[in-house]
ZANULUM-271539 format. One record per residue (C-alpha): residue in one letter; x, y, z; residue number from 1. Coordinates in steps of 0.25 Angstrom, whole numbers, plus 5000, padded with zeros to 4 digits. Each point is the difference from the previous one (the first is absolute). Layout:
BEGIN
NODE   aa     px     py     pz     i
NODE    A      X      Y      Z   NUM
...
This chain:
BEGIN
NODE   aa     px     py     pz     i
NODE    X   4875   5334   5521     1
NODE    X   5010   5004   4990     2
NODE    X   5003   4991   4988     3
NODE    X   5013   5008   4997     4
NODE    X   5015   4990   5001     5
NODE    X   5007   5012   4995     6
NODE    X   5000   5013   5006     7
NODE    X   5010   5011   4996     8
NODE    X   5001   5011   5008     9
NODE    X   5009   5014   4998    10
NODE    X   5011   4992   4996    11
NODE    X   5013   5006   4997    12
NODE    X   5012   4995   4995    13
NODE    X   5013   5010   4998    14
NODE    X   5013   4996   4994    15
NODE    X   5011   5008   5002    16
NODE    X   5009   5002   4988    17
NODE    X   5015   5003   5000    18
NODE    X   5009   4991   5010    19
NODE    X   5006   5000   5013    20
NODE    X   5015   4999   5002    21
NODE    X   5004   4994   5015    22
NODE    X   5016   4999   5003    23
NODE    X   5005   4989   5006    24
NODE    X   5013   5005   5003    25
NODE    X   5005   5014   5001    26
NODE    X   5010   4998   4989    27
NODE    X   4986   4995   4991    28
NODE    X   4996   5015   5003    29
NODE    X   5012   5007   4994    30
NODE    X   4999   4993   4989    31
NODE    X   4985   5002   4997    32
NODE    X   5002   5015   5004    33
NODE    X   5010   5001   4989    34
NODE    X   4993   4995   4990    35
NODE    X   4987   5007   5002    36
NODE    X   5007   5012   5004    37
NODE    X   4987   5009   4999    38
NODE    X   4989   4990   5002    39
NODE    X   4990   5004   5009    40
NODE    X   4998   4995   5013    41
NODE    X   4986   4999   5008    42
NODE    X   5000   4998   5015    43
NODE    X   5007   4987   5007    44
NODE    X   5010   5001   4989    45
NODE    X   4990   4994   4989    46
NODE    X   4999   5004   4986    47
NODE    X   4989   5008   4998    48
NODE    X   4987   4994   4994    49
NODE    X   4988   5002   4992    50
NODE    X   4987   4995   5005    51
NODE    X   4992   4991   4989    52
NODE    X   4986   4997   5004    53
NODE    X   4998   4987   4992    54
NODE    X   4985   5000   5006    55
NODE    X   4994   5012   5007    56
NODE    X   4987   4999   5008    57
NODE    X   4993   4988   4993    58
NODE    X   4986   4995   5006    59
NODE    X   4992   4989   4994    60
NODE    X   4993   4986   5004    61
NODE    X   5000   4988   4993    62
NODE    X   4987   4990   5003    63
NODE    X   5001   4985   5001    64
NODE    X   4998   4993   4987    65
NODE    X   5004   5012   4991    66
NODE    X   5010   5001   4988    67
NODE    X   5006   5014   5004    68
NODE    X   5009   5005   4987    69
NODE    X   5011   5010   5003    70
NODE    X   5005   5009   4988    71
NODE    X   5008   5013   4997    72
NODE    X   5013   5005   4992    73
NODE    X   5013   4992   5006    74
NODE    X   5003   5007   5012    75
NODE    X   4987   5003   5004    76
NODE    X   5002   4990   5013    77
NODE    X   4994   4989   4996    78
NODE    X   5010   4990   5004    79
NODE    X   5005   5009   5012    80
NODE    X   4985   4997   5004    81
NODE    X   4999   4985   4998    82
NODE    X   5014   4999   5007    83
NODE    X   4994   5007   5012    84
NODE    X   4988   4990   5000    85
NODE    X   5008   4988   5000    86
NODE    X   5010   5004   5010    87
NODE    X   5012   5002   4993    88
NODE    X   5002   5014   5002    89
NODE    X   4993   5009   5014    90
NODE    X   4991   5013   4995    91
NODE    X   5007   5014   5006    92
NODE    X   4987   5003   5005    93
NODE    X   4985   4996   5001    94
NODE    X   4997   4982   5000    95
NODE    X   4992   4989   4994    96
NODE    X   4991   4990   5005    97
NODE    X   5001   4987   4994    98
NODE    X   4989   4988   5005    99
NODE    X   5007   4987   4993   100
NODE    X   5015   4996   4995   101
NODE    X   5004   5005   4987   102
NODE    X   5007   4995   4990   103
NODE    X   5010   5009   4990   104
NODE    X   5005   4997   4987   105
NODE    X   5009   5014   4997   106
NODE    X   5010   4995   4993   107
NODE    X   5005   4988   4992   108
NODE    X   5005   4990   5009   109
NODE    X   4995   5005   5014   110
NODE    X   5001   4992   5011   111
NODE    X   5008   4990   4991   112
NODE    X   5014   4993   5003   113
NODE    X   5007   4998   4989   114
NODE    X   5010   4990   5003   115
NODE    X   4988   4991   5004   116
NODE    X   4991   4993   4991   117
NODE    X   4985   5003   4996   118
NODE    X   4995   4990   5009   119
NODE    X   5008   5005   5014   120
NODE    X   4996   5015   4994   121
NODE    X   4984   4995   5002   122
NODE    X   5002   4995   5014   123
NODE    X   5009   5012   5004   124
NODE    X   4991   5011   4994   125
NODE    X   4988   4994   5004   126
NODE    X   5006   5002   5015   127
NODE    X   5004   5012   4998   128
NODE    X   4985   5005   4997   129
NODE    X   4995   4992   5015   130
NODE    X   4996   4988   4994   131
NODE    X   5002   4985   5007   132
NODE    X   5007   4989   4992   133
NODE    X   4989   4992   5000   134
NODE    X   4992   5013   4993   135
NODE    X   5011   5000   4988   136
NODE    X   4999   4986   4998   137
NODE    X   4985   5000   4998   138
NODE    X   5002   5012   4991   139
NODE    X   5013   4994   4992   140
NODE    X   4996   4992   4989   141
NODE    X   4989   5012   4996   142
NODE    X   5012   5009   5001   143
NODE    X   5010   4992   4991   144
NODE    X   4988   4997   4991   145
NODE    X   4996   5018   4998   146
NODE    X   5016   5001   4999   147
NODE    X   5003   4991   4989   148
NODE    X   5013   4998   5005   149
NODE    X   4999   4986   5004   150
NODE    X   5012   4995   4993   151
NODE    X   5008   5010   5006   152
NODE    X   4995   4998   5014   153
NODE    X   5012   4993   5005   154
NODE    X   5011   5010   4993   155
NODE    X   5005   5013   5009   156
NODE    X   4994   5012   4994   157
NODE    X   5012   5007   4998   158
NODE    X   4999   4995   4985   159
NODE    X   4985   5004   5000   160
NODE    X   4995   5009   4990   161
NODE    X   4994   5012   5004   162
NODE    X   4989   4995   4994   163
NODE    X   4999   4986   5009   164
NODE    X   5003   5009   5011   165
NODE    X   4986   5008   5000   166
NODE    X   4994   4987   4998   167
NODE    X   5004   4994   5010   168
NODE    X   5000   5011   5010   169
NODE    X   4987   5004   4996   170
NODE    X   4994   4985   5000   171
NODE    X   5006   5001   5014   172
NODE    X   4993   5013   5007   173
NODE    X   4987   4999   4992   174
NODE    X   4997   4984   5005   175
NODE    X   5004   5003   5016   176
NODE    X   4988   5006   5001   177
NODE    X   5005   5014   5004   178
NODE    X   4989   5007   5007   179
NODE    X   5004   5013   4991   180
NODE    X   5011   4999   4987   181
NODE    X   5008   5010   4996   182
NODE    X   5005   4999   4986   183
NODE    X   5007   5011   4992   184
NODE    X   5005   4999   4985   185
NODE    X   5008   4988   5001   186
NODE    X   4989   4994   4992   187
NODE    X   5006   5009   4988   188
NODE    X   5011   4988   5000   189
NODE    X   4991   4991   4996   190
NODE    X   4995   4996   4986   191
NODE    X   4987   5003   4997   192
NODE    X   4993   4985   5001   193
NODE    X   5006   5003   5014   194
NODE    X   4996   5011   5003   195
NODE    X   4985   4998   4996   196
NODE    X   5001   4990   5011   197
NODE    X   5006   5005   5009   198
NODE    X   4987   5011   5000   199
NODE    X   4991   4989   4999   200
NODE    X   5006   4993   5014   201
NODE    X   4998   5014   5007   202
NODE    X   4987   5003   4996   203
NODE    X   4997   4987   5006   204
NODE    X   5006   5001   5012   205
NODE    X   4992   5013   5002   206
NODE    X   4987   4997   4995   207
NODE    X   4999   4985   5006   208
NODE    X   5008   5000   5013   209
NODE    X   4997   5015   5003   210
NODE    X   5014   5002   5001   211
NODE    X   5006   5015   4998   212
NODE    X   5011   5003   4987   213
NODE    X   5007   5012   4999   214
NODE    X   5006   5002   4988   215
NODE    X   5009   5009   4991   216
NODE    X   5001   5002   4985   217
NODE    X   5003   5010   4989   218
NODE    X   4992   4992   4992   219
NODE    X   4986   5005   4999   220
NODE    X   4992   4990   4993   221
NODE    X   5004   4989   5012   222
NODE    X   4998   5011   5011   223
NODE    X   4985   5003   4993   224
NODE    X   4998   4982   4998   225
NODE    X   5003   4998   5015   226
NODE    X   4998   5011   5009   227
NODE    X   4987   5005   5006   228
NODE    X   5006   5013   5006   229
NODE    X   5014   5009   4998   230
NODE    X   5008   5007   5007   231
NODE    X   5008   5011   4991   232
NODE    X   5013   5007   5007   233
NODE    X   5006   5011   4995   234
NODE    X   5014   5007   5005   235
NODE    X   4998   4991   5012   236
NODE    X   4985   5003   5002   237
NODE    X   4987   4995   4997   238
NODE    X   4994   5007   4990   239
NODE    X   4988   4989   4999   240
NODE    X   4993   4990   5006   241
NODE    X   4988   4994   4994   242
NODE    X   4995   4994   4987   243
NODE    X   5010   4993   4992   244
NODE    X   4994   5008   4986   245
NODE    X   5003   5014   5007   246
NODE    X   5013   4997   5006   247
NODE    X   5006   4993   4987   248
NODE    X   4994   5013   4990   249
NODE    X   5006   5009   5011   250
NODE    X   5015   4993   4999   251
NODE    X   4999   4999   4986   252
NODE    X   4997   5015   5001   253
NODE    X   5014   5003   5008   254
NODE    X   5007   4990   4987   255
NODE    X   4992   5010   4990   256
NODE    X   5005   5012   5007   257
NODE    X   5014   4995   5000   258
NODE    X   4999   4997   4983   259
NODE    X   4994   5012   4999   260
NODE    X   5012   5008   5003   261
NODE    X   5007   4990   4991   262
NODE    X   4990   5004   4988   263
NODE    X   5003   5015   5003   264
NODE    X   5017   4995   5002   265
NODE    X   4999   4990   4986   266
NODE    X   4990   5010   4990   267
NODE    X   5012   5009   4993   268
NODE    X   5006   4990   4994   269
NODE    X   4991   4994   4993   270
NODE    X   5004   4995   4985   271
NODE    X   4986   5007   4994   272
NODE    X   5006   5015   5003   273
NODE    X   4990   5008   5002   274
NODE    X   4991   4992   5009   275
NODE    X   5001   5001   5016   276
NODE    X   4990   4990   5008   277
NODE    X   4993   5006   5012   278
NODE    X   4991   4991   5006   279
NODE    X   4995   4989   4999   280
NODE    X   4987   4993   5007   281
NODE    X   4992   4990   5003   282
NODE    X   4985   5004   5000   283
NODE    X   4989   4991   5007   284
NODE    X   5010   4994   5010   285
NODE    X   5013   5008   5000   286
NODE    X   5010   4989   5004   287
NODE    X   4991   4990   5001   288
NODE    X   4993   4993   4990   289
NODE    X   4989   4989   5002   290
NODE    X   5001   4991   4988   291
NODE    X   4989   4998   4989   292
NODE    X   4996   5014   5004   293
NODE    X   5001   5014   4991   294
NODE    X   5012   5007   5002   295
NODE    X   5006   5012   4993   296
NODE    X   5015   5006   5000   297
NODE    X   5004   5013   4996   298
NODE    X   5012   5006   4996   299
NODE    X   5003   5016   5001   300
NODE    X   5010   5004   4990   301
NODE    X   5006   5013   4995   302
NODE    X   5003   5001   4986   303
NODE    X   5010   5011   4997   304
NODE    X   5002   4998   4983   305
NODE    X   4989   4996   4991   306
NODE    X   5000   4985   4997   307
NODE    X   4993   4989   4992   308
NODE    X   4997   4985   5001   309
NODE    X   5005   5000   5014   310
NODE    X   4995   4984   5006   311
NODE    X   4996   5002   5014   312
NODE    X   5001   4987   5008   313
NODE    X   5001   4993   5015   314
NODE    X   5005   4988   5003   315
NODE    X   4999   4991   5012   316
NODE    X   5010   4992   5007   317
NODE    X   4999   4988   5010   318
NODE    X   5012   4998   5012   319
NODE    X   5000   4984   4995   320
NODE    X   4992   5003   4986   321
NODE    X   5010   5010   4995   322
NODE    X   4991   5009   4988   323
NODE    X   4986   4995   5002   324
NODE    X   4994   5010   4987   325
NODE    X   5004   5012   4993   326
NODE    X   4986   5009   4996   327
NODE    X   5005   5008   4987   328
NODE    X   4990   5010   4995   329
NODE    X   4998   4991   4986   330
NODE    X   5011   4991   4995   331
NODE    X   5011   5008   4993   332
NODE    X   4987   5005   4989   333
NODE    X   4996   5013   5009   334
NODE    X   5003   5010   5009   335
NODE    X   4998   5014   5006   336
NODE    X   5005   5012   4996   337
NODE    X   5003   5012   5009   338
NODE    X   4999   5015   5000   339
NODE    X   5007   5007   5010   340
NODE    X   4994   4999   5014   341
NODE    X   4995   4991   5011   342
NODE    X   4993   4987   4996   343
NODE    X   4994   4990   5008   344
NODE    X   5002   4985   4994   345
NODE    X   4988   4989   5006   346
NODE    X   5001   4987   4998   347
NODE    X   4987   4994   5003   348
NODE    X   5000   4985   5005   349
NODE    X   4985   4994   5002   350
NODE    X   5004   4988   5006   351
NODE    X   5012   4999   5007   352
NODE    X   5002   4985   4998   353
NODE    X   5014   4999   5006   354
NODE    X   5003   4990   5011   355
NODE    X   5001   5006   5016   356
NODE    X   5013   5004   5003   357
NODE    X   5010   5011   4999   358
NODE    X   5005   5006   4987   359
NODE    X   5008   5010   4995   360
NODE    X   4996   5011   4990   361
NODE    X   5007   5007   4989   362
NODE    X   4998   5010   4991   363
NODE    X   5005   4999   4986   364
NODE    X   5001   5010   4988   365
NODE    X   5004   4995   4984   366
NODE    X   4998   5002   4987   367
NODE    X   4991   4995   4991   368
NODE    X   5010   4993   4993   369
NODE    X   5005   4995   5012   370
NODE    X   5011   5007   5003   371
NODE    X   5007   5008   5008   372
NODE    X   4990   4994   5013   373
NODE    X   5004   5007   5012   374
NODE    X   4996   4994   5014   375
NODE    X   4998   5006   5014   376
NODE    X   4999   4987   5008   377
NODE    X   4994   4997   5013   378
NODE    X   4993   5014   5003   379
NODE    X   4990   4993   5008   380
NODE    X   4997   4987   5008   381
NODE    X   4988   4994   4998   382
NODE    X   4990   4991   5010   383
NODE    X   4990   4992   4994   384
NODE    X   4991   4994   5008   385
NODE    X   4988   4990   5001   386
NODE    X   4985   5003   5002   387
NODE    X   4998   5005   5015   388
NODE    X   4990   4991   5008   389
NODE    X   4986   5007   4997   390
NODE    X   5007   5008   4989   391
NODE    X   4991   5003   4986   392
NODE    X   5008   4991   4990   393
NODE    X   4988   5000   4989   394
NODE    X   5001   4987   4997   395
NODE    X   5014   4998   4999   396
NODE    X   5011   4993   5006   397
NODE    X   5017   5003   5003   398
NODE    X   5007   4993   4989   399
NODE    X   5009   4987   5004   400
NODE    X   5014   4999   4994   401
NODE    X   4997   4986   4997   402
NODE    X   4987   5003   4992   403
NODE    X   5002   5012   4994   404
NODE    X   5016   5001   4999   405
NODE    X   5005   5015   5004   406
NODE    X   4991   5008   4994   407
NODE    X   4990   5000   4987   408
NODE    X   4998   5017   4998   409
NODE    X   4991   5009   4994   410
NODE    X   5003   5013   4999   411
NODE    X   4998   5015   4994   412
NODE    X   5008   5012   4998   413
NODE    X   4996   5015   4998   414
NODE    X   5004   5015   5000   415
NODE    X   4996   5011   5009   416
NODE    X   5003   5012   4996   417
């Protein structure tokens, strides 16, 4: 007997883009048809449409008790798809088989009334989801409690902050107990204490009531905490299913492609004339990282002039951290000098003692004064991740931001000619 609660099957679901113009009168008609003198008309007098295929031919199942992640670029159908699973939208073509109630959280303020308080929002959301009154009542004072919004309860949620609503709407649709939850990237509302919680309640409500989470976030370092499996969409298709380390390196791959071309767009202008980046890499990993592990980046430039005492550096950039650490070749006391040619640059990092999470990379160019720094920034998205389970660590562990801070670096530079 299968154990599945979600099964996705061929679905489709086409958009069409452009609009369709019905008169209500004859005189409407004239009017439109001197306006748009030359506007094309399709059959039935509608204008003529292009066909969007939000999602095209997608198949995957979801077991009971799994935290499923759903990823890809904006646009690749990830909300499309989670609107189809709760019902808010039909597919075009193909269906899905859900065993259980569901309970979304899509966007701020869902399922919320806003001329009626927190209090009446509980009750009527709550009903919205299937549940009985006596149900919510059991579950209230637990729901108040994870919302934090007590003394607001009895206050409409009109004058809410975006924030108090994802508290609240959340503390509703994770306490019901949904047999499978949906939740996209209204947790980005959030603060941070927040949303660390709010991770914690649905990895609880998945490992200790086997309940089933569907969940959708650019941020990789949650997906990789919480998720046992992914789901990658692309263009509207999957492009993966399967481990949660494979799907986040090849997402972060599409990102790397798209910086890339911003490398290639963003190299002639640099303030150093002479030099022109042309890749730049992550060995051991590529994308991903794991932390406390050996990693080494290289830069290939081109230098057309001879220069001296050029300072090679990287730097490394939280989403919430803003610069975590800047790796210059020496401190303003040394630096390479280049004949004309192709040079590899390699920074070697033994341990890379930098807390999980997302970061941004940079490569920067000065002198060794100092001066005239130039900066190509955000050339590559970077996933650092934790020890795998059964994975080699030698001995060592993933730094925590509250032992270790950001990050306490050792590093190397040198030249390969």
């Amino acid at each position: 007997m299968s154990n599945s609660v979600i099964s996705v099957e061929g679905l489709s679901k086409r958009y069409r883009l452009g609009r369709r113009f019905r008169p209500r009168n004859f005189g409407e008609a004239i009017v439109n048809s001197l306006k748009s003198p030359f506007k094309r008309k399709a059959s039935h007098g509608e204008t003529e449409t292009d066909d969007f295929w939000a999602l095209k031919d997608v198949n995957f199942e979801v077991q009971r008790g799994e935290v499923v992640g759903i990823i890809g670029r904006n646009g690749a159908g990830k909300s499309t798809l989670l609107k189809i699973l709760s019902h808010i939208t039909p597919p075009t073509s193909g269906q899905i088989t859900l065993h259980g109630r569901v309970a979304s959280l899509l966007e701020v303020g869902t399922g919320f009334h806003p001329e009626l308080t927190g209090r009446e929002n509980i009750f009527l959301n709550g009903a919205m989801l299937g549940m009985q009154r006596t149900e919510i009542g059991r579950k209230f004072d637990e729901i108040v409690a994870f919302s934090e919004v007590e003394q607001f309860l009895d206050t409409p949620v009109k004058r809410y902050s975006s924030g108090m609503y994802v508290r609240l709407a959340f503390a509703v649709a994770a306490h019901l107990e949904p047999e499978i939850l949906v939740v996209d990237e209204v947790l980005a509302v959030g603060d941070a204490a927040f949303q660390k919680k709010c991770l914690g309640k649905m990895r609880n409500v998945s490992t200790q009531t086997g309940r089933t989470v569907l969940f959708v976030s650019h941020q990789m370092s949650a997906v990789s905490t919480l998720c046992n499996r992914c789901v990658l969409l692309k263009n509207g298709k999957l492009d993966f299913c399967g481990n949660v380390s494979t799907a986040i390196s090849k997402y972060l791959v599409q990102a790397s492609d798209i910086m890339k071309s911003a490398v290639d767009e963003k190299s002639a202008p640099l303030k150093i004339k002479g030099i022109r980046i042309t890749q730049g890499e992550f060995i051991c990993g590529d994308d991903v990282v794991v932390a406390g592990k050996k990693t080494v980046f290289e830069v290939d430039i081109e230098v057309r002039e001879s220069m001296e005492k050029i300072v090679p550096g990287i730097n490394f950039s939280g989403d919430a951290a803003g610069r975590v650490a800047t790796l210059w070749h020496g401190f303003r006391s040394a630096g390479f000098s280049f004949g004309t040619g192709k040079f590899t640059l390699k920074c070697t990092i033994p341990s890379m003692d930098l807390v999980p999470g997302e970061y941004w990379v940079s490569i920067t160019f000065g002198g060794r004064d100092g001066q005239s720094i130039s900066e190509l920034e955000n050339v590559k998205r970077l996933h650092v991740r934790e020890f795998a389970e059964g994975e080699t660590s030698n001995g060592q562990r993933s730094p925590r931001a509250e032992e270790h801070g950001v990050w306490l670096p050792e590093f190397e530079w040198a030249l390969d000619h």
